[in-house]
C-alpha positions in Angstrom: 0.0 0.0 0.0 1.4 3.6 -1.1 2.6 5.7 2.3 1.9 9.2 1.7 4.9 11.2 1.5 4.6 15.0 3.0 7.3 17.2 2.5 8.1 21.1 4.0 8.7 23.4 0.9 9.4 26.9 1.9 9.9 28.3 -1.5 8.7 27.8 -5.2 11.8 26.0 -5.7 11.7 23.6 -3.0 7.5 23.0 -4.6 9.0 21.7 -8.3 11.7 20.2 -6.5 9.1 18.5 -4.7 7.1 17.3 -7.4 9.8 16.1 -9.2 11.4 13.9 -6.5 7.9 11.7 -5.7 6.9 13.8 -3.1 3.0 13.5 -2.6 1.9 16.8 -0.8 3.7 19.7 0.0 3.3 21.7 3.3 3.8 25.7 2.6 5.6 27.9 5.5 8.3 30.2 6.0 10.3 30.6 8.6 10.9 27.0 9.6 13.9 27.6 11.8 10.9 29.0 14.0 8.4 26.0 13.6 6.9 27.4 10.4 5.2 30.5 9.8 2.2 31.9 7.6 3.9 31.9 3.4 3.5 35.2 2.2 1.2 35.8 -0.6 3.6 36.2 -3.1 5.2 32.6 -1.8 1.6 30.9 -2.0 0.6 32.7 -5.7 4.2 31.4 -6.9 4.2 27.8 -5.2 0.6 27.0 -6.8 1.9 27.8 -10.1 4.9 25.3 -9.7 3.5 22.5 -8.9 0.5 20.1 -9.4 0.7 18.4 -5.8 -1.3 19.4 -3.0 -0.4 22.2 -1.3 -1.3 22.6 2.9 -0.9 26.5 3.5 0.1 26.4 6.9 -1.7 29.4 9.1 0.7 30.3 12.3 1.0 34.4 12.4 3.9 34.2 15.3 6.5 31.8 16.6 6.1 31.0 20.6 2.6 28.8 21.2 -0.5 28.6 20.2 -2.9 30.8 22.1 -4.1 33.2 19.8 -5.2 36.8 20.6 -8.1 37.9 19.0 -6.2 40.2 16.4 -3.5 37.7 15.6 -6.9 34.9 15.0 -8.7 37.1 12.9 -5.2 37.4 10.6 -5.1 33.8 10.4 -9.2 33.5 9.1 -7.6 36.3 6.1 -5.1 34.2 5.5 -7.1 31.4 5.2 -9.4 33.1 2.8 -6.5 34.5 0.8 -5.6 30.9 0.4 -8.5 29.3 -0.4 -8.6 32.3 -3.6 -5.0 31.5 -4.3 -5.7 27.6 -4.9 -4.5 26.0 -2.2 -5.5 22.5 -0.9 -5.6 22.9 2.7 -4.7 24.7 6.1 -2.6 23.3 8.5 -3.4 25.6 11.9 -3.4 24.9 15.8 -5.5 26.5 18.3 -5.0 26.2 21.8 -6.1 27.5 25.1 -4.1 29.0 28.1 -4.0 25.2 29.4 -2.9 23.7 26.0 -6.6 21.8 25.4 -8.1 22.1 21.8 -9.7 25.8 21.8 -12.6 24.4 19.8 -14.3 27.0 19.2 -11.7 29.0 17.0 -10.8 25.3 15.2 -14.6 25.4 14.1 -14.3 28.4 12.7 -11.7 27.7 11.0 -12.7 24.3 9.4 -15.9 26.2 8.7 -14.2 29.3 6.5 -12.1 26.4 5.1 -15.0 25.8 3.0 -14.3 21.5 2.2 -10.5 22.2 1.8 -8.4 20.2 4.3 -7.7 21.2 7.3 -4.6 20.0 9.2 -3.8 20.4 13.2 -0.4 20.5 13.5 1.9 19.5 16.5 0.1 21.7 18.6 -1.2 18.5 19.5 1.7 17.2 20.7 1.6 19.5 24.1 -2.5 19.0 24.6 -2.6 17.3 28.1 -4.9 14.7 26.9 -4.4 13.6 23.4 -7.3 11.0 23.5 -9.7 13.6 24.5 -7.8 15.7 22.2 -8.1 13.8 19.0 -12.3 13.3 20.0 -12.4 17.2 19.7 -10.8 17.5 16.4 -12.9 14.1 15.1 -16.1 15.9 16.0 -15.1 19.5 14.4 -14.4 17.7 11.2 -10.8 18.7 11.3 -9.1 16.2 8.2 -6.2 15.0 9.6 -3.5 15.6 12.8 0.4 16.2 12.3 2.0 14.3 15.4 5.1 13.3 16.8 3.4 11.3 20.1 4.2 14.2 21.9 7.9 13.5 21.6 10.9 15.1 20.1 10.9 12.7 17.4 8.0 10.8 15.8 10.2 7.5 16.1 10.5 8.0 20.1 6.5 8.7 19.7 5.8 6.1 17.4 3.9 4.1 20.9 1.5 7.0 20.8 1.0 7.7 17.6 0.1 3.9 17.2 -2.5 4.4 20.1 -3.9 7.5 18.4 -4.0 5.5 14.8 -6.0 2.8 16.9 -8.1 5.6 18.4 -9.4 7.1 15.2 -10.0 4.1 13.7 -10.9 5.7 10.0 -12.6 8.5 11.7 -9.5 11.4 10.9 -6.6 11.0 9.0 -3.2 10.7 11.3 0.5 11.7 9.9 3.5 10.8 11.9 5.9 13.6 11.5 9.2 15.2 13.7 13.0 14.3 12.8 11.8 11.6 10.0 14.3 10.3 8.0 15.1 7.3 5.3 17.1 5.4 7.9 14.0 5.0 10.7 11.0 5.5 8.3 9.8 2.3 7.2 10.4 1.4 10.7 8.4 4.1 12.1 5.3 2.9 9.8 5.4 -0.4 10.7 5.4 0.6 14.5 2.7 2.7 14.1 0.3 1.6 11.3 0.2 5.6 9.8 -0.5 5.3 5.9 1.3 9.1 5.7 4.3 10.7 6.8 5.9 14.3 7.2 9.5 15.6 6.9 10.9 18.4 6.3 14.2 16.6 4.1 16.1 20.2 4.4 19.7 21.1 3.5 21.2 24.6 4.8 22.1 26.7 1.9 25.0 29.6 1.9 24.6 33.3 1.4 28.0 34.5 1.1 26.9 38.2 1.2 27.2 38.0 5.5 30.7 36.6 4.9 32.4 40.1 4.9 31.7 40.7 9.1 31.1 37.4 11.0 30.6 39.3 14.0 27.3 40.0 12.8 24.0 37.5 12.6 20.9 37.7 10.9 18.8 34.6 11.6 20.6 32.0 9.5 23.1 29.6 10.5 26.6 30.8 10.9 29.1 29.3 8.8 32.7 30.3 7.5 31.2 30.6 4.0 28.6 33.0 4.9 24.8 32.7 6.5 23.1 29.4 5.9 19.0 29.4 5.2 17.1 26.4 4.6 15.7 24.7 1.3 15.0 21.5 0.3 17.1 18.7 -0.2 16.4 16.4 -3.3 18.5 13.4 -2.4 16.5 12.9 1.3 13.5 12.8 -0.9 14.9 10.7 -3.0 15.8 8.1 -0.3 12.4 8.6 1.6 10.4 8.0 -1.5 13.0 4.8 -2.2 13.0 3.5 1.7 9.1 3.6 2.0 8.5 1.6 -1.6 11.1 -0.9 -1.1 9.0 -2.2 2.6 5.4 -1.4 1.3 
């Protein structure tokens, strides 16, 4: 049976690039160094028009949690509606309250404005104080599908959990196992937990040598001798993912 393949693209580039190395979905941020922000709308307008997979705009206006205040909410239901105009797929959101339960009334909302697209909870999951409980909210919003690690660093060290929570929904919502997977662990990590779809992020850091002239200085990218390193997506992890999870499936 074909395991879903997911894959972080957080430029136009890293979409083709996608789509070209068997990747089945692409997830749409920026800023991933900071768990993935909103894409601009330049970045979604140019992603859709390089490739034909399914693109998951994810909506997270700030880094740091997912308790929303009303203004920072209300720019996350305009970005959803700028996506759904753009051509997008689905959203991939998380909404929690003070005590990290499901804030259910703001996932409504936004599965509702969603209009049939897909709608994603992300790890937000992961730090919900009762997943069980947690996944019955998102199963009776309508919410598609949840991105989880088991509430661990690492889908693999989750992969107990996230075979409970596979149990759990039984057909009901989708669950993808995602957080540090690679082609060395990931058939592994599907046979542990029974998922049908997985998520990674398959980056390699890429050097600006502009910086290179004062390396006192920093601006948000990995410091290396050659310059400032940002992200984008690395071809030959797709490669082997796509290779490790047809070869034991």
């Amino acid at each position: 049976m074909h395991v879903v393949l997911e894959l972080i693209a957080t430029s136009a580039e890293d979409c083709a690039i996608i789509e070209r190395m068997g990747g089945d979905r692409i997830e749409l941020c920026s800023a991933l160094a900071l768990g993935g922000l909103t894409p601009s709308a330049a970045l979604v307008q140019r992603a859709r028009a390089a490739t034909h997979l399914p693109i998951m705009m994810m909506l997270r206006p700030r880094e740091g949690g997912f308790c929303y205040s009303a203004d920072e909410f209300a720019q996350m239901a305009l970005d959803l509606k700028f996506g759904l105009a753009a051509g997008v797929d689905g959203f991939v959101f998380g909404c929690l309250n003070p005590d990290g339960s499901i804030d259910a009334r703001r996932t409504a909302h936004l599965v509702e404005l969603a209009k049939g697209a897909q709608t994603v909870f992300h790890r937000a999951f992961d730090v919900t104080p009762d997943p069980a409980a947690a996944l019955e909210t998102l199963i009776s919003l309508g919410v598609t599908r949840v991105l989880t690690s088991g509430g661990r660093p690492s889908a693999l060290l989750g992969a107990e959990r996230i075979r409970q929570l596979t149990a759990q929904a039984n057909g009901r919502i989708e669950i993808i196992a995602g957080a540090g997977v690679r082609s060395e662990h990931v058939a592994e990590l599907v046979r542990l937990t029974g998922v049908r779809q997985v998520h990674a992020s398959a980056s390699r850091v890429q050097v600006d040598s502009s910086t290179r002239a004062n390396p006192e200085l920093n601006f948000g990218g990995a410091t290396t001798t050659q310059g400032e390193g940002h992200r984008s997506v690395d071809p030959e992890q797709i490669r082997a993912l796509r290779r490790a999870l047809s070869e034991n499936n």
